[in-house]
C-alpha positions as CSV (number, residue, x, y, z in Angstrom):
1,X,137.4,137.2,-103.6
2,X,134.9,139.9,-105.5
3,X,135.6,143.3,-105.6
4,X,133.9,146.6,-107.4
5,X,136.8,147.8,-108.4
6,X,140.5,146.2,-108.7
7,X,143.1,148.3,-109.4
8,X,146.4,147.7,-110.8
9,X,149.4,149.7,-109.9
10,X,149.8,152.2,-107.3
11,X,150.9,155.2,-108.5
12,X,149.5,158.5,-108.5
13,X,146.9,157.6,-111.1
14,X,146.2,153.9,-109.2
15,X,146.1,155.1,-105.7
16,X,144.0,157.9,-106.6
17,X,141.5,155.8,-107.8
18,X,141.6,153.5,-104.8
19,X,140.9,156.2,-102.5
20,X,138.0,157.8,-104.8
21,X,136.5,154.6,-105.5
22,X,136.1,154.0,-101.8
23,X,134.8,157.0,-100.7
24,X,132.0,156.2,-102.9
25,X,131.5,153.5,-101.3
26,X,132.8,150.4,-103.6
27,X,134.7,147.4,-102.2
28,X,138.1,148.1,-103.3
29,X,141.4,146.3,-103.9
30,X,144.8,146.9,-105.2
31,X,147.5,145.6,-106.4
32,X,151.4,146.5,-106.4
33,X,154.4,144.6,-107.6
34,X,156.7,146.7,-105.5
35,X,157.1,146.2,-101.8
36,X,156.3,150.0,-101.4
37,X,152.9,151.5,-102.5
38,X,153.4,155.3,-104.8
39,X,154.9,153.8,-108.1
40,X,157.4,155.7,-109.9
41,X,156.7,159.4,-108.8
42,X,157.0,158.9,-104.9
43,X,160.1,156.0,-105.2
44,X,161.8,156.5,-108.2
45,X,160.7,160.1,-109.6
46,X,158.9,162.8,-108.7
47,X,159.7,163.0,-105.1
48,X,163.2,161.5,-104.6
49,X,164.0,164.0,-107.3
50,X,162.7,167.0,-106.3
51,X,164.3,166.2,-102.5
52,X,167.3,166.3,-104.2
53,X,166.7,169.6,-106.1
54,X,166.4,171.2,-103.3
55,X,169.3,169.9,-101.2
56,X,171.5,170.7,-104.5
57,X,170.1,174.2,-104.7
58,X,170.8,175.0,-100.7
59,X,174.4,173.6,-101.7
60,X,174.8,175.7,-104.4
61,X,173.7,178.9,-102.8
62,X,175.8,178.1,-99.5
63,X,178.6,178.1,-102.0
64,X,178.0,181.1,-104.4
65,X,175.4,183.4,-102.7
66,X,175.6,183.5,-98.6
67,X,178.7,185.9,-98.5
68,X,176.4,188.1,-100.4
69,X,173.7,187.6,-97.6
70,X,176.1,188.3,-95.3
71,X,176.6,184.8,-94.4
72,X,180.3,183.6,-93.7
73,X,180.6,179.6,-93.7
74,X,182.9,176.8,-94.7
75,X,180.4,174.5,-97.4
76,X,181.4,170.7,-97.8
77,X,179.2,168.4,-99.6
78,X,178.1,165.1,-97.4
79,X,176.6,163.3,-100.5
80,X,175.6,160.5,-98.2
81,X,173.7,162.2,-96.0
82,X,172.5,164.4,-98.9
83,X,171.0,160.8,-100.5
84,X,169.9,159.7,-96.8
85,X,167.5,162.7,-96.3
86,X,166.0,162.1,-99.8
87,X,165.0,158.5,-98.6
88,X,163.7,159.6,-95.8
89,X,161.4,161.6,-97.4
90,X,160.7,159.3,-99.8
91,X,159.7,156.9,-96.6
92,X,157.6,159.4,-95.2
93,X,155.5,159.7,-98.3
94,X,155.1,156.1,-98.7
95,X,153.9,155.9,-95.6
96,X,151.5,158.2,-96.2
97,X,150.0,156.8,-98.8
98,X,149.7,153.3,-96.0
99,X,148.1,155.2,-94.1
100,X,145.3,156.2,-96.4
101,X,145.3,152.8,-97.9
102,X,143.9,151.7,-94.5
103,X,141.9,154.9,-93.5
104,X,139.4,154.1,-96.6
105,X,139.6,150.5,-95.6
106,X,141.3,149.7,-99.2
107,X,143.1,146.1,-99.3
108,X,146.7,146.2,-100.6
109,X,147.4,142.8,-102.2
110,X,151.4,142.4,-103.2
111,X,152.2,140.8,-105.9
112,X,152.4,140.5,-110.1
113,X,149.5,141.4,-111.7
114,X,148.3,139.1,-114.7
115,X,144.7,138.6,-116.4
116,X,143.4,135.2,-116.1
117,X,140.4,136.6,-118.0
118,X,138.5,139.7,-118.5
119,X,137.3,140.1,-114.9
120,X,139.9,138.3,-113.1
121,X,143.3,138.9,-112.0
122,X,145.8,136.4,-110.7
123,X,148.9,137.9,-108.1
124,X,151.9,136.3,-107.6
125,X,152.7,137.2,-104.5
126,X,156.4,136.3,-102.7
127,X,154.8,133.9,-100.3
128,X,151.2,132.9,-102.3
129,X,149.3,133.3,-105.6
130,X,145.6,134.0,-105.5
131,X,142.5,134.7,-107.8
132,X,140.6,138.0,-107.6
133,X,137.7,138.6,-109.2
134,X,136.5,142.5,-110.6
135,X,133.1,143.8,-111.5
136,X,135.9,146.8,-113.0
137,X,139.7,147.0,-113.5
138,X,141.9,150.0,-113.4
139,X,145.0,149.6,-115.5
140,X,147.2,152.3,-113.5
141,X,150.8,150.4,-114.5
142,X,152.6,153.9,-115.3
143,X,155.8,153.4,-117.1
144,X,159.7,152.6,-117.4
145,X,162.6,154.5,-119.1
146,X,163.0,153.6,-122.9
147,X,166.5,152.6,-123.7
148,X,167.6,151.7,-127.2
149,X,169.7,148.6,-127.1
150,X,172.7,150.7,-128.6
151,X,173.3,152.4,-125.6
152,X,174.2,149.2,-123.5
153,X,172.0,149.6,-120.2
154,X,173.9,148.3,-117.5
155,X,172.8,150.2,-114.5
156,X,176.2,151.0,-113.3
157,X,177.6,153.2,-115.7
158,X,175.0,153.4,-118.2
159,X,172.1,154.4,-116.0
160,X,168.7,155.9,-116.0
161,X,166.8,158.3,-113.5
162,X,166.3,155.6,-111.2
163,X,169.7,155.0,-110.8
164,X,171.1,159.0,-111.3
165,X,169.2,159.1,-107.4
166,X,171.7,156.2,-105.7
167,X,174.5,157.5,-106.9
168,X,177.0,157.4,-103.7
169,X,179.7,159.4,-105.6
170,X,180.2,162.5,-107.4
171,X,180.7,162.1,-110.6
172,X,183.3,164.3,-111.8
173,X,181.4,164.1,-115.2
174,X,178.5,163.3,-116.6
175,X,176.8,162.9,-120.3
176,X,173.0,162.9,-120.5
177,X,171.1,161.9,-123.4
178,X,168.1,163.7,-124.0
179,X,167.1,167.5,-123.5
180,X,164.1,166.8,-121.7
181,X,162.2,167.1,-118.3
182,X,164.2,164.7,-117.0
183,X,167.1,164.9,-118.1
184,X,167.3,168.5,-117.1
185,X,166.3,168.0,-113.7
186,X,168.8,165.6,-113.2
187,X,171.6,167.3,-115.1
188,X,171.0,170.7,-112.7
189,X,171.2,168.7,-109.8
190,X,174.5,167.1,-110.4
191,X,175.9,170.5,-111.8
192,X,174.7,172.3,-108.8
193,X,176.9,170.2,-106.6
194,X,179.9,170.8,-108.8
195,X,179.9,167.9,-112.0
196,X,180.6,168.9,-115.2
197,X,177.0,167.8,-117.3
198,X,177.3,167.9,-120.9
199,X,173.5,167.2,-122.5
200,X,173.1,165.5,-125.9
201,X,169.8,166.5,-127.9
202,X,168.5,165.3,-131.2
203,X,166.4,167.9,-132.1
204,X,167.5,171.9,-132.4
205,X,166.0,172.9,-129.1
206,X,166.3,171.7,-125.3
207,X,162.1,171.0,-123.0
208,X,160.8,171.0,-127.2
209,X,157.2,170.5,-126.6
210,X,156.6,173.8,-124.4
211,X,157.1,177.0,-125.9
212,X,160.1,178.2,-127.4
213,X,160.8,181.3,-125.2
214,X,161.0,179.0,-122.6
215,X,163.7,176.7,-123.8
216,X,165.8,179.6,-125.4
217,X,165.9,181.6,-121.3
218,X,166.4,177.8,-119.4
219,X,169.4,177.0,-121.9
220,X,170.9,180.3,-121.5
221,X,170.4,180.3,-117.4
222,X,171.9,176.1,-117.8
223,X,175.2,177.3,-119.4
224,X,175.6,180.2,-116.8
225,X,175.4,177.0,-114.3
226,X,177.8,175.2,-116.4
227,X,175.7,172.7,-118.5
228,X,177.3,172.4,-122.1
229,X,175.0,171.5,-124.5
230,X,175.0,169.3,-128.1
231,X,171.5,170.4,-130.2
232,X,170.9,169.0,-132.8
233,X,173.0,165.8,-132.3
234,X,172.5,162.0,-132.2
235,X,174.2,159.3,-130.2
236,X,175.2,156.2,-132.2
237,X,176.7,154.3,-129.6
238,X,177.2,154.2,-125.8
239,X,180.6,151.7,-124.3
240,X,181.1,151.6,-120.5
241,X,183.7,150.2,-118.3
242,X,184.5,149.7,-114.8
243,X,186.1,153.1,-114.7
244,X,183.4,154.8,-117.3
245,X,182.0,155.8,-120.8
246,X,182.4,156.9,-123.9
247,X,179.4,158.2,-126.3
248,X,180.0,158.8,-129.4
249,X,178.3,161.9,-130.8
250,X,177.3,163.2,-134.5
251,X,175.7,166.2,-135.6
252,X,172.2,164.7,-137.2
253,X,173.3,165.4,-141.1
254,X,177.2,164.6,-140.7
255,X,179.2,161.1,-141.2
256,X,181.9,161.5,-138.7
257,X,181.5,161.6,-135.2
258,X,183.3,162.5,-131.7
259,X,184.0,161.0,-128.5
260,X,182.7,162.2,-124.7
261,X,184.2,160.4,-122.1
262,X,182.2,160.8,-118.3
263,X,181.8,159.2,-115.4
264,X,178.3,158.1,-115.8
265,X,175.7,158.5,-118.6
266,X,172.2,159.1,-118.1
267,X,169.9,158.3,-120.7
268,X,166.9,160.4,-120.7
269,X,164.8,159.9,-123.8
270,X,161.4,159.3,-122.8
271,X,159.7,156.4,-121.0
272,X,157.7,153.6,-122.4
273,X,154.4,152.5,-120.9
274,X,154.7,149.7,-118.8
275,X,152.1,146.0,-119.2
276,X,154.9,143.9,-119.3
277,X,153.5,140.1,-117.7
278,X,150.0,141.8,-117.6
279,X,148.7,139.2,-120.4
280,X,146.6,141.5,-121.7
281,X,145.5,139.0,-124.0
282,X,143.8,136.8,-121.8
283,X,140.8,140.0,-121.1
284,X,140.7,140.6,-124.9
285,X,143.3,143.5,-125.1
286,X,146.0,144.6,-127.2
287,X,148.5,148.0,-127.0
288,X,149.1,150.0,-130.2
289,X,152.5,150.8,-131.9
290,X,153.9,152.6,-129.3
291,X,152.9,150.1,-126.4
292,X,149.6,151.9,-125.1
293,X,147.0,150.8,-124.1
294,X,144.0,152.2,-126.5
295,X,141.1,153.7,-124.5
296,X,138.1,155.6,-125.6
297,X,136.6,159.1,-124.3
298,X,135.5,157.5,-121.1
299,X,139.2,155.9,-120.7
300,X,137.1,152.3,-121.6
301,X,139.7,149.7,-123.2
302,X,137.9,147.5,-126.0
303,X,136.6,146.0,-122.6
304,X,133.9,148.9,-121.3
305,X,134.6,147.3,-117.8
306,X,138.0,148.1,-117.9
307,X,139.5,151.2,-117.7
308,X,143.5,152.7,-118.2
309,X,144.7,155.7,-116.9
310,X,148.2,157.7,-116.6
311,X,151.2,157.1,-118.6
312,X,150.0,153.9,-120.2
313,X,147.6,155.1,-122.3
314,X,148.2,158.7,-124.5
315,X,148.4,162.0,-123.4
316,X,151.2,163.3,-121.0
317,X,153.2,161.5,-118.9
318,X,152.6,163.5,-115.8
319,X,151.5,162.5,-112.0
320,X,148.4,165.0,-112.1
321,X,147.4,163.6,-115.5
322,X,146.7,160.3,-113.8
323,X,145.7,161.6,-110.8
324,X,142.8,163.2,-112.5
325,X,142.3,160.2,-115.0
326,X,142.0,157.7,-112.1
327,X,139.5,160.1,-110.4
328,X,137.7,160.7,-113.9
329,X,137.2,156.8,-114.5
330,X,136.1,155.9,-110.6
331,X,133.4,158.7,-111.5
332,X,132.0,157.3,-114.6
333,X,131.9,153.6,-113.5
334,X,129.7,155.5,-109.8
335,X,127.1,157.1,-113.5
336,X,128.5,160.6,-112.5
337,X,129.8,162.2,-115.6
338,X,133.3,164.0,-115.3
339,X,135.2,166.3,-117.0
340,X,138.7,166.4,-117.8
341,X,140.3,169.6,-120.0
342,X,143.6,167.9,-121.3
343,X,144.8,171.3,-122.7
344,X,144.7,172.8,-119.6
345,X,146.9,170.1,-117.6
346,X,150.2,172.1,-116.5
347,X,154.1,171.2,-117.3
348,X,156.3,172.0,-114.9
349,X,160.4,171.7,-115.3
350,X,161.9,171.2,-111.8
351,X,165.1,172.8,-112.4
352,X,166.6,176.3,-110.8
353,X,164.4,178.6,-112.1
354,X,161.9,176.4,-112.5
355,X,159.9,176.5,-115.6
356,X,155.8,175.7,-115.9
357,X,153.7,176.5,-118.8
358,X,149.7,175.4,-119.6
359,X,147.7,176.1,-122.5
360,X,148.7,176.7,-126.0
361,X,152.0,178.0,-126.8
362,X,152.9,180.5,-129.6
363,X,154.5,178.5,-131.8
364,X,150.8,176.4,-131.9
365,X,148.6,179.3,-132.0
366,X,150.2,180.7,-135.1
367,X,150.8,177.4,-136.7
368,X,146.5,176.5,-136.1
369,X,146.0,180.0,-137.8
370,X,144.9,182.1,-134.6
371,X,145.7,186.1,-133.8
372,X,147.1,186.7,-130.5
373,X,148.5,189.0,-128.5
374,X,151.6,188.4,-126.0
375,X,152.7,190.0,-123.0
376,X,156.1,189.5,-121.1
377,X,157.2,190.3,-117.7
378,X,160.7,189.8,-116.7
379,X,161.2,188.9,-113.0
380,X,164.3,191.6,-112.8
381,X,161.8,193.5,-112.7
382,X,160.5,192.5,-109.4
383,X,161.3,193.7,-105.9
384,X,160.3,190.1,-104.5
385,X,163.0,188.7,-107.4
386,X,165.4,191.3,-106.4
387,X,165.3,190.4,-102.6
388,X,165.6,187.1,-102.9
389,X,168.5,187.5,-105.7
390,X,165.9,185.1,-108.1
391,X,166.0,187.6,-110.9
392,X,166.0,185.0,-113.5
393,X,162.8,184.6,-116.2
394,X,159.6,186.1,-117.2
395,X,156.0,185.4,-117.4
396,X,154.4,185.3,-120.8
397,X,150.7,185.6,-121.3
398,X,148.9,184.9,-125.1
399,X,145.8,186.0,-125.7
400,X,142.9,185.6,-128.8
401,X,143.0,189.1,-130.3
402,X,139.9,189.1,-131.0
403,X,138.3,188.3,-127.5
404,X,141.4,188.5,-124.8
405,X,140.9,185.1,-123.4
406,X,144.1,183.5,-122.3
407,X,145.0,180.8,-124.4
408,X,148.3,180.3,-122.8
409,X,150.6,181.0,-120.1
410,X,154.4,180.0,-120.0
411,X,156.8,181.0,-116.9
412,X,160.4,180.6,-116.1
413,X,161.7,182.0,-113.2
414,X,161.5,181.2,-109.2
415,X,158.1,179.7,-107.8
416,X,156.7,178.8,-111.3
417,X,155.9,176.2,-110.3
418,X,153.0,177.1,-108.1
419,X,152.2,180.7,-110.2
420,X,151.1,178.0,-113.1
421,X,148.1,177.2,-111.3
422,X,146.7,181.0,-111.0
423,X,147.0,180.8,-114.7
424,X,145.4,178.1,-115.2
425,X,142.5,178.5,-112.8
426,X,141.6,181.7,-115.0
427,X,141.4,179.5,-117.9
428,X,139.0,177.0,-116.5
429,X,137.1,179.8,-116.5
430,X,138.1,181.1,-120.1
431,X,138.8,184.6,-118.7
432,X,140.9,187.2,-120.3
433,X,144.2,188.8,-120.0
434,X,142.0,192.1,-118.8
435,X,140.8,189.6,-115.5
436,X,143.7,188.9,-114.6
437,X,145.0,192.9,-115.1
438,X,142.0,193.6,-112.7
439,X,143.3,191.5,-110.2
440,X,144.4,192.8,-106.8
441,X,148.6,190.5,-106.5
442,X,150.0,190.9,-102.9
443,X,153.3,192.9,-102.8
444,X,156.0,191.9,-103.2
445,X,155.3,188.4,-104.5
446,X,156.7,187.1,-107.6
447,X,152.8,186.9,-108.4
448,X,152.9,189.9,-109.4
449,X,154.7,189.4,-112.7
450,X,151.8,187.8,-113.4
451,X,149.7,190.7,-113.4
452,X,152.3,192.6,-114.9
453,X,152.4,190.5,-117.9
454,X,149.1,190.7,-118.5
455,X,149.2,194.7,-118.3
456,X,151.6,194.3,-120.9
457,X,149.2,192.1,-123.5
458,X,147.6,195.8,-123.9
459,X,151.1,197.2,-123.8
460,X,150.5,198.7,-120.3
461,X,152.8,197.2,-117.7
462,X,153.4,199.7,-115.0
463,X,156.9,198.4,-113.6
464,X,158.4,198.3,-117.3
């Protein structure tokens, strides 16, 4: 069977592309390993997780803030059903993505994935194998956890994100490796239904790659929930039993070490992109050092009729990122030419506030030599905040000096989730801090902190 466009994995970045290459009329296929179509972010990540945020942050306030609200009730934790509802969104979602699989009259083929040669793909299905042929390939194959060897991955006590969301019991403790994204999430969730979360992190400073502010206000909000932290620490070795770990723990620079014992430990250091069985060989391509797949302005491999996208190539492991990569390649392979503006791709931290930034931080601006100005607006500062009890966080706006465009926005606090995207809408359009200032917010919104905070670039916030 010929097709325009084959596509392998269907992820964010993979489906994506399906359902763009279709609607421009191309004869589509593709392929998933998995019984269910979404990849990582709708099974394993993105969505299972952030069901779970949620039902761990109605638990927590049921527990700590209704009598405030007025609201007298008994709060018991039904874990199972708790993990239930989760799946069931997690179903719904999958479903979804069916649905539009078959609306844009896209075949779903179920199986391995391996090139035969540069144009076609042989999948090993559970009942058949069969031969596809591409005039283009979309590598969309996403990613897995990276776990040193050390740590002894065994998925029942030494576990990653996929396995932190099946978890049928409270752990009464838990150890997480890594001060990231991911490991944050995760950690909130658990200490928000009442298990003690201590988080190991090599480096000095917890989310590292967004700007400092914003790791300095999440750690100090974290400990308030609980979350004992280790900066500045490394793990040299992970032991589990049938009843639990022990990590042992060093400070980066000393010789002896200490022992954590938990429940569970979660290793959350990063992911590694995924072409495992791929034979990438066989259409002429190789990864570099760190397992990517290299790809050229266009997203071309050293093939120019095949294309990667999403976690498996550099940049950014995020679902948007591939979302707008598997769009971007579909594009050039119709002759239209696309755009994508990397710097401008949004972070966002799921935790409780949530944290979201986009653009340069400080910390990058000074070190590449430029003058800014900064403004800050503290969400105590808002009525909306104030109402809702969400007092936590701040908008920060940076600015050129010279000119007043934003060059970067970083929020912590409730919502920030969605704010980031006024932010970076304005910087699409390189507008200033002024543009923003000149804006008309709703009251009372937590929007308006943004506003606020770009008053205060020019030192006039009016609420501070």
């Amino acid at each position: 069977m010929n097709y325009d466009v084959i596509v392998i994995g269907s992820g964010p970045g993979g489906y994506v592309a399906a359902i763009r290459a279709a609607q421009l009329g191309m004869k589509t296929a593709i392929i998933e390993k998995y019984p269910t179509l979404g990849g990582t972010c709708l099974n394993v990540g993105c969505i299972p997780s952030k069901a779970l945020l949620d039902s761990s942050e109605h638990f927590h306030n049921a527990r700590h803030h209704f009598a405030e609200h007025g609201i007298d009730a008994t709060v018991k934790l039904n874990l199972a059903q708790m993990i239930a509802r989760k799946a069931d969104v997690v179903k719904q979602n999958v479903s979804g993505i069916d649905f539009l699989m078959k609306k844009n009259k896209i075949e779903v083929l179920h199986g391995m994935a391996s090139f035969v040669d540069e144009h076609s793909i042989l999948v090993q299905g559970e009942n058949e194998n069969r031969t596809i042929s591409g005039h283009h390939i979309i590598i969309a194959t996403g990613s897995k956890p990276a776990v040193p060897p050390a740590f002894n991955y065994d998925k029942k006590r030494v576990i990653t994100s996929t396995e932190a969301l099946q978890i049928e019991k409270l752990p009464k403790r838990m150890i997480i490796i890594g001060g990231g994204v991911i490991g944050l999430e995760l950690g909130s969730v658990f200490a928000r239904l009442g298990t003690e979360v201590e988080v190991v992190e090599y480096l000095d400073r917890i989310i590292a790659t967004m700007d400092q502010d914003l790791g300095k206000e999440l750690q100090r909000v974290l400990k308030k929930l609980g979350i004992k932290f280790h900066l500045g620490h490394m793990v040299t070795s992970v032991q589990s039993s049938s009843k639990g770990v022990s990590v042992e723990v060093k400070k980066r620079d000393a010789e002896t070490s200490f022992s954590l014992q938990a429940d569970y430990c979660l290793v959350a250091i990063g992911r590694r992109p995924y072409t495992d069985g791929l034979t990438l060989d066989k259409a002429g391509l190789t990864t570099d050092d760190k397992g990517r797949i290299p790809v050229n302005e266009h997203l071309q491999t050293a093939k120019s009729h095949i294309y990667a996208i999403g976690d498996v190539i550099r940049g950014a492991m995020l679902a948007h990122k591939a979302e707008e990569e598997g769009v971007f390649a579909v594009e050039t392979i119709a002759g239209q030419k696309p755009v994508i503006h990397y710097h401008l791709i949004p972070g966002v931290v799921y935790t409780w506030p949530e944290v979201a930034g986009v653009g340069s931080t400080e910390q990058e601006c000074k070190e590449q030599g430029i003058s800014i100005k900064t403004g800050k607006f503290p969400y105590k500062a808002l009525g909306r905040a104030r109402a809702s009890m969400d007092t936590e966080g701040f908008v920060k706006i940076i600015s050129d000096a010279q000119t007043d465009e934003v060059l970067g926005v970083h929020i912590i606090g409730a919502r920030a989730a969605d704010l980031i995207q006024e932010a970076t809408a304005v910087m699409e359009f390189r507008g200033s801090a002024e543009d923003i200032a000149r804006m008309s917010h709703p009251h009372p919104t937590y929007s308006e902190a943004m506003k606020e905070a770009a008053l205060n670039v020019d030192g006039r916030s009016i609420h501070i």
